[in-house]
C-alpha positions in Angstrom: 53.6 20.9 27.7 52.1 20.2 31.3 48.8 18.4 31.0 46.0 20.7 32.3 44.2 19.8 35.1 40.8 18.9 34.5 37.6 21.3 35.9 35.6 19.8 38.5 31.9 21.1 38.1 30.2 20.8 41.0 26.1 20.6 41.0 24.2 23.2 43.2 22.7 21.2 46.0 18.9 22.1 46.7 17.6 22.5 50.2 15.0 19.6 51.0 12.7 20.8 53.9 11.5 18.5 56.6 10.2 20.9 58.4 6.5 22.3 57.9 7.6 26.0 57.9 10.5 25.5 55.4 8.0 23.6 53.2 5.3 25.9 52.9 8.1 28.8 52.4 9.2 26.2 49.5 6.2 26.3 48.2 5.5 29.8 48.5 8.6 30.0 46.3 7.4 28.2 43.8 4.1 29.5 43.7 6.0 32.8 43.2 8.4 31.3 40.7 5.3 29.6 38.6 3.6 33.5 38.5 6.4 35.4 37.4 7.5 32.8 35.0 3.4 33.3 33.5 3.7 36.9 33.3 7.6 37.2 32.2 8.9 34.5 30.7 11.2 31.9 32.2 14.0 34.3 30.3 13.2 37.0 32.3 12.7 35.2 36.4 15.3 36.7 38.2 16.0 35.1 42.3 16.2 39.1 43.4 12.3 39.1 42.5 11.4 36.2 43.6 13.1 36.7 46.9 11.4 40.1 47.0 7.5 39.0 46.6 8.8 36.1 49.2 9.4 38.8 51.7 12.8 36.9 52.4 16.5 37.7 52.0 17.7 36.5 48.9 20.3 34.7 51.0 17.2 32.9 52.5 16.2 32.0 49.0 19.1 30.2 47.7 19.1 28.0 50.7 16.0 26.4 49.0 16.9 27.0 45.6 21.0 27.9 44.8 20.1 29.1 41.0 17.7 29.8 38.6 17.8 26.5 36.9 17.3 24.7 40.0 13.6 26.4 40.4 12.8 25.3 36.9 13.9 22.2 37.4 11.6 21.9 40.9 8.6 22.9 38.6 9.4 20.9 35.6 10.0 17.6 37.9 6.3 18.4 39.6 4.7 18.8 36.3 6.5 15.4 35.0 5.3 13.7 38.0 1.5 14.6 37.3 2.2 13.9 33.5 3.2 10.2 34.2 0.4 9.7 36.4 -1.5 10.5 34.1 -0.2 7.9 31.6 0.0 5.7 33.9 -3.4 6.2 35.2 -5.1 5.9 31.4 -2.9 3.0 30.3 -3.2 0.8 33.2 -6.2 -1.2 32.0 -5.5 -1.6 28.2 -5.8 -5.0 26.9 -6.1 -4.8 23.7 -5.7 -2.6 20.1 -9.4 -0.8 20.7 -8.6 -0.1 24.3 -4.9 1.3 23.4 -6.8 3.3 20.9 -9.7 4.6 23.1 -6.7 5.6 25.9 -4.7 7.4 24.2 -6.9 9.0 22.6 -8.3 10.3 25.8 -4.5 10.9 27.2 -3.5 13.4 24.5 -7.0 14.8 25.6 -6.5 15.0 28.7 -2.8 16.7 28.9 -3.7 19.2 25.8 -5.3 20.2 29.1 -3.4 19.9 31.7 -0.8 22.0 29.6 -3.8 24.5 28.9 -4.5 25.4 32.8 -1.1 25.5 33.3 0.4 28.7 31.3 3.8 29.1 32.7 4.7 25.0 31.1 5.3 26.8 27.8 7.9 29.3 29.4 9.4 26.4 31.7 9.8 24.1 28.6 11.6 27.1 26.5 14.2 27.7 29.9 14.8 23.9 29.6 15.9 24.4 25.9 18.6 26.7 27.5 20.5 24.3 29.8 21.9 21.5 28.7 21.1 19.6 32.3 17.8 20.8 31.7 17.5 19.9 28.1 18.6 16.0 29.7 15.9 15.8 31.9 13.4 16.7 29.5 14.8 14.1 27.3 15.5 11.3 30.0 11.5 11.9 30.9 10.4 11.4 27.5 12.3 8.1 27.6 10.5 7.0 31.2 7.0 8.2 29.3 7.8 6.9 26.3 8.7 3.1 28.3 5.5 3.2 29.7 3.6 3.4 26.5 5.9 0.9 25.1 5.1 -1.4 27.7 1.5 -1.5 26.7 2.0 -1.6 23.2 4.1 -5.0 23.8 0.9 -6.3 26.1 -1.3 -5.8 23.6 1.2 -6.7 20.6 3.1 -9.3 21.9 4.8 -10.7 19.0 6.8 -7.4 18.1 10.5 -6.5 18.7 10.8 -5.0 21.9 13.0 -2.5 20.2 10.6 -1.6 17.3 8.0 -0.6 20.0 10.2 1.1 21.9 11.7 3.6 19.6 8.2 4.3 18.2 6.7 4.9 21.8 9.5 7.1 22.9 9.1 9.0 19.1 5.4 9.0 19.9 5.9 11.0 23.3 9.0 12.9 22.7 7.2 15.0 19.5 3.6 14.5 21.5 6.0 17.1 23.9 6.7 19.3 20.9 2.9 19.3 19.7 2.1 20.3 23.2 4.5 23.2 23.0 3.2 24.1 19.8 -0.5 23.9 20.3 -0.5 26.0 23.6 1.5 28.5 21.2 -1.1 29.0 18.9 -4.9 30.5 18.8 -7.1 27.6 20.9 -9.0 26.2 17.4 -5.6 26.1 15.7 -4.0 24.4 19.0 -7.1 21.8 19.5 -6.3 20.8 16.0 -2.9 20.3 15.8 -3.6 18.0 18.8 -6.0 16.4 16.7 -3.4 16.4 14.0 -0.9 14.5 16.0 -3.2 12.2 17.6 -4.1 10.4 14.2 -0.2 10.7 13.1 0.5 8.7 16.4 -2.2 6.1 16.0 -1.8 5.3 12.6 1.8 4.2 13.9 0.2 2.6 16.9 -2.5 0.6 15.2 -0.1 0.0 12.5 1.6 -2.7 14.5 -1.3 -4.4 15.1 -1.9 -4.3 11.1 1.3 -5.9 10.5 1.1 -8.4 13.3 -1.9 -10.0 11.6 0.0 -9.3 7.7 -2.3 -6.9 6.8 0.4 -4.7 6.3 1.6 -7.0 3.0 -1.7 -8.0 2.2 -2.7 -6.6 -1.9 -5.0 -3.5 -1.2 -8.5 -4.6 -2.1 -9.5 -3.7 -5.2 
């Protein structure tokens, strides 16, 4: 039997404007993209639309953006961007187990709302569940967040296995995702606390380390 010929996939390419004109009709695109996606569903975006409230040819349009996927890519890398800056931003001064504490605390605060003034996330999140490429961004930025919380976590425990802290961080941030997804899902008291929920889940891991570190984790219960 002759051996079959392998398929070559080949990636759409996305336009990068230099120019200012192309990038404010990018952004136009996106700002677009981002309302039909709040009003629709990322299910339901179609380029036809978004070409037609451009006021541009839909050939036009996929010199920006050749597919679907590729504009919820766009908006899921921008929003990944502002997420790690964020971490980064809290985390950057943490010393010790009170000031991990107090910062994360405040993080998980602070992108519950983030994620609350932005109401199309929720629909670009569920179009990432659909594509596999997608679906491996989402997961390869969990691992970048998740690194940068490990990498505190080892400053201020420095005596732990590098790859105990790492797979808790990157579980920390990969279900913090999911809670996010949830919380936005539900009525704002029920959302606020399942945040709360997830924040004490996720720091009685954190803080656990430091327990352990010192053997409290062994030590008899007292009594």
């Amino acid at each position: 039997m002759p051996r079959k010929t392998p398929e070559v996939v080949v990636e759409p390419v996305r336009r990068n404007p230099t120019q200012q004109r192309s990038r404010e009709r990018q952004e136009r695109i996106l700002a677009v993209a981002t309302q039909l996606i709040a009003s629709k569903g990322s299910d339901q975006l179609k380029m036809s639309e978004i070409a037609e409230r451009c006021e541009i040819s839909i050939g036009s349009l996929y010199q920006y953006f050749p597919d679907k996927s590729s504009v919820i890519q766009t908006l899921a890398e921008r929003y990944n961007a502002e997420s790690r800056h964020c971490i980064e931003e809290a985390l950057a001064a943490v010393e010790d187990a009170p000031g991990l504490n107090a910062a994360f605390s405040a993080l998980l605060d602070e992108y519950y709302e983030i994620v609350l003034a932005s109401p199309a996330m929720r629909d670009i999140w569920s179009g990432m569940q659909a594509d596999k490429q997608l679906m491996a961004l989402e997961l390869q930025e969990s691992r970048i967040a998740g690194g940068l919380l490990a990498d505190v976590m080892m400053r201020v425990y420095p005596g732990r296995a590098a790859g105990e802290v790492q797979a808790s961080a990157f579980l920390i941030w990969h279900l913090g995702e999911a809670t996010m997804r949830l919380a936005i899902s539900c009525a704002p008291e029920e959302g606020r606390s399942l945040v709360e929920a997830f924040k004490r889940m996720s720091l009685r891991e954190i803080m656990g380390l430091a327990a352990e570190k010192k053997g409290f984790a062994t030590a008899d219960p007292v009594s």
